[in-house]
C-alpha positions, 0 to 999 in steps of 0.5 A, spaced: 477 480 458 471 483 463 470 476 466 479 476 468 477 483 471 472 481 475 475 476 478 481 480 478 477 485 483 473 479 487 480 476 489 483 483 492 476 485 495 477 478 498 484 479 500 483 486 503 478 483 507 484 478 510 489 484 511 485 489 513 483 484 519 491 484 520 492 490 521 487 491 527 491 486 529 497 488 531 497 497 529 505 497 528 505 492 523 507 496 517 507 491 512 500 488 513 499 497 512 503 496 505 499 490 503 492 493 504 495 500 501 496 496 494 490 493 494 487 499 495 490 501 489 488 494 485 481 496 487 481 503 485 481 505 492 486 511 491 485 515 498 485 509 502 491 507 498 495 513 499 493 513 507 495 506 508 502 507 505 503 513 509 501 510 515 506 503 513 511 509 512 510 512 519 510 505 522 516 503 518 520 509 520 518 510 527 521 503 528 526 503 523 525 496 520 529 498 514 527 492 511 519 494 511 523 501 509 524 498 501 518 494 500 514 500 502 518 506 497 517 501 492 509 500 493 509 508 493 513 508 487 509 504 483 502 507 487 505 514 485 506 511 478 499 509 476 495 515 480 500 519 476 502 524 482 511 523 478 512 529 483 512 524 490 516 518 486 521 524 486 520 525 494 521 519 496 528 518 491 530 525 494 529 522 501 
């Protein structure tokens, strides 16, 4: 089992690495913000997953890109959900 999460972790670490080069690629990107938040949040990066998704949101709003707009509720939701923050996931439904 440790073996699955070890490798489980190398793969996010690897992949964080690819969309973080995304993101200084294109600022309005929202989506390569939301990937990077969830792998922040796979790795136990929490602050930096908080502040990806939040940025992700900001971009997705600014631009109206309600597409973006669903995929990033609902990684904020499952976020929420596995820092134990209810509270927000109660937030966002409210918006």
């Amino acid at each position: 089992k440790s073996m699955k999460l070890l490798h489980k972790k190398n793969i996010c670490e690897n992949f964080n690495v690819g969309t973080g080069r995304s993101v200084t690629i294109d600022k309005l990107f929202c989506d390569a913000y939301a990937a990077l938040g969830m792998t922040q949040n796979l790795i136990g990066d929490f602050q930096n997953a908080e502040e990806s998704l939040d940025t992700a949101l900001e971009i997705a709003e600014e631009t109206e890109n309600l597409n973006a707009l669903m995929v990033i509720y609902n990684y904020m939701g499952i976020f929420y959900k596995d820092t134990r923050k209810n509270y927000k996931s109660w937030e966002l439904i409210e918006v």
